[in-house]
C-alpha positions in Angstrom: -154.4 -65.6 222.6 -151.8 -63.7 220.3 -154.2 -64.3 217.4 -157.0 -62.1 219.6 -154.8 -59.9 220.8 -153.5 -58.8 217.0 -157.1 -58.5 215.9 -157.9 -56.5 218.7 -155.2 -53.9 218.2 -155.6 -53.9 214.1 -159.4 -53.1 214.7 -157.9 -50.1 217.3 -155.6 -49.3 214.7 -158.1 -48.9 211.9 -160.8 -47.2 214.1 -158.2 -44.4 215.0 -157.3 -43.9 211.6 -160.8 -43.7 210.3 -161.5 -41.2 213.2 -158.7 -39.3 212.4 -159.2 -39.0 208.9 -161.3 -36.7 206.4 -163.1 -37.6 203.5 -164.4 -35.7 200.4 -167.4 -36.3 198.4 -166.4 -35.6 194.6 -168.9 -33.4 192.9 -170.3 -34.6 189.4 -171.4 -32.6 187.0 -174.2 -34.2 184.4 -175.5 -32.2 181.4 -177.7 -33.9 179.2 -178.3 -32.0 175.5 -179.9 -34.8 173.6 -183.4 -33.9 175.1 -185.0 -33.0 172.1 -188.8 -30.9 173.0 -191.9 -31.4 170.7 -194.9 -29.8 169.9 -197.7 -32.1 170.8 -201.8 -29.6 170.0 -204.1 -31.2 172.2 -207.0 -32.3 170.3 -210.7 -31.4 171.4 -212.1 -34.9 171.3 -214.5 -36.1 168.5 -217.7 -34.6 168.3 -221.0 -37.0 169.9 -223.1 -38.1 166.7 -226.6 -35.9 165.7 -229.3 -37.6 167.4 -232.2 -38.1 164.5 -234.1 -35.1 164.3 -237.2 -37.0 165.8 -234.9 -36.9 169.4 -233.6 -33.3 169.0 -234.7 -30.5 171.4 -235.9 -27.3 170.3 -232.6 -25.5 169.0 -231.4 -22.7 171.6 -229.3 -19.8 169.8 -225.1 -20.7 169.6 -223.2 -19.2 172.5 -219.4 -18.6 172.0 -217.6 -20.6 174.5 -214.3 -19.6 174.4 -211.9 -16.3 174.4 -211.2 -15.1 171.4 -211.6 -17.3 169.2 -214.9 -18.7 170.1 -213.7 -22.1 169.0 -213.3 -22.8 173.2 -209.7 -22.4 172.6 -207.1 -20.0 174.7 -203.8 -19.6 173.2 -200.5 -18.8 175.9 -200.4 -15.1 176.8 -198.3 -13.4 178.6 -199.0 -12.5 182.4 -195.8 -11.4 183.5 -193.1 -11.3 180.6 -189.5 -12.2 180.9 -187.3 -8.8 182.2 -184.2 -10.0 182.1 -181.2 -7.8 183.5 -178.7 -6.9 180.8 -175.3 -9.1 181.1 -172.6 -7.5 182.8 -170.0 -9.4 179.8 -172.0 -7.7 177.3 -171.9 -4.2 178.8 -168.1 -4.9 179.6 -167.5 -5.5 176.1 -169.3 -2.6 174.8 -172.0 -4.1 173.3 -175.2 -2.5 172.9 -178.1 -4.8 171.9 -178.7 -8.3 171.5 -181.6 -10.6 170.8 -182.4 -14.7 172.2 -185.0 -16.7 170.7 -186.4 -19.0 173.0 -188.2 -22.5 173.2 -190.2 -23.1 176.3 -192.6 -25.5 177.8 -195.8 -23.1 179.2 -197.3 -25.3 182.1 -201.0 -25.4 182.9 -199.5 -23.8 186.0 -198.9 -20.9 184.5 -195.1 -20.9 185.2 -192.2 -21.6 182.4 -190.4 -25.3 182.4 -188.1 -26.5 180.0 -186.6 -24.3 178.1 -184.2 -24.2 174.8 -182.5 -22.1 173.3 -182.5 -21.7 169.4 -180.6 -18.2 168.4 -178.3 -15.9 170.4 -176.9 -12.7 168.6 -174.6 -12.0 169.4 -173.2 -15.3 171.1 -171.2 -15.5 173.9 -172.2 -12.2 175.4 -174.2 -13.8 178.1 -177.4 -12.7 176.7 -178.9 -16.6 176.2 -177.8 -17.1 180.1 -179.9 -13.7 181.3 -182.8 -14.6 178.9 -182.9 -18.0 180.7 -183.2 -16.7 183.9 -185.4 -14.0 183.6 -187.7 -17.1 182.6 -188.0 -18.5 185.9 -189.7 -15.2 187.2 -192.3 -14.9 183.7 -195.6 -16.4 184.1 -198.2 -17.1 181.1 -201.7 -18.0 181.0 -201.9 -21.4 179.9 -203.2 -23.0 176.5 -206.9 -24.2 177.8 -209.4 -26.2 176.0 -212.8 -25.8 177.0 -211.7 -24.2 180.2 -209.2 -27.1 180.6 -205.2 -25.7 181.0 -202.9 -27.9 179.4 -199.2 -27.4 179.0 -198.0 -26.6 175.8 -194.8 -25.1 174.0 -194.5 -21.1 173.1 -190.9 -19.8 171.3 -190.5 -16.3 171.6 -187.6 -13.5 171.4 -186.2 -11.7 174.3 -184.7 -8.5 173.5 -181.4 -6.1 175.1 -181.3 -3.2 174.3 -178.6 -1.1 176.9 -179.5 1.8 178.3 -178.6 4.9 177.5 -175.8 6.9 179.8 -177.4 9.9 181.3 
């Protein structure tokens, strides 16, 4: 009876305590830099072989099918281009232009996704964090094939220039 009676009170014991007591999830931090981005062209598949000219219609004149290229390719363009806001570190330090050149998936979405960064001048100004951010808000029209979007990879600069004081 003294055996159920300590077990009783322990499990009272441990239930106030955990009752009474507060507990903190740790926050972890992961960064992964070893995510290397690569080019991949989509190919336009292989062309169907020429039927025998005994099963060929009559020949109808060539129509381009694509933009401007006529090859049925469209190349990324911009819809909306990055507008970053010039960093408050760089205008705190004086500085007066800078320049970021950027890596960036363009999804058939139209929208920006991965993005690297491969030249900040000068560094540590916050320039490469503004240019990175004002890539969320940019949209492109997507590489297309044939009419088909596709994701695919643009670089491009993004240039500060600060404003002149009136």
């Amino acid at each position: 009876m003294l055996v159920i009676a300590s077990l009783i009170g322990l499990a009272g014991a441990i239930a106030w305590y955990l009752s009474n007591a507060s507990f903190e999830l740790r926050e972890i931090t992961f960064e992964d830099d070893s995510v290397d981005v690569e080019l991949l062209i989509p190919v336009a598949p292989a062309p169907a072989p020429e039927p025998s000219p005994t099963d060929r219609p009559p020949a109808a004149a060539p129509v381009p099918t694509g933009g401007p290229d006529t090859d049925g390719v469209a190349r990324p363009a911009w819809v909306r281009p990055p507008a970053p806001f010039y960093p408050a570190l760089a205008q705190g330090r004086g500085i007066e232009q800078g320049v970021v050149q950027l890596r960036c998936e363009a999804l058939a979405s139209g929208a920006l996704g991965a993005c690297e960064i491969l030249h900040e001048s000068p560094s540590g100004a916050g320039f490469a964090e503004a240019a990175l951010a004002s890539t969320r808000r940019a949209r492109v029209r997507p590489y297309s094939i044939d009419g088909l979007e596709t994701d695919s990879t643009i670089a491009f600069s993004v240039r500060f220039q600060m404003a002149p004081e009136p």
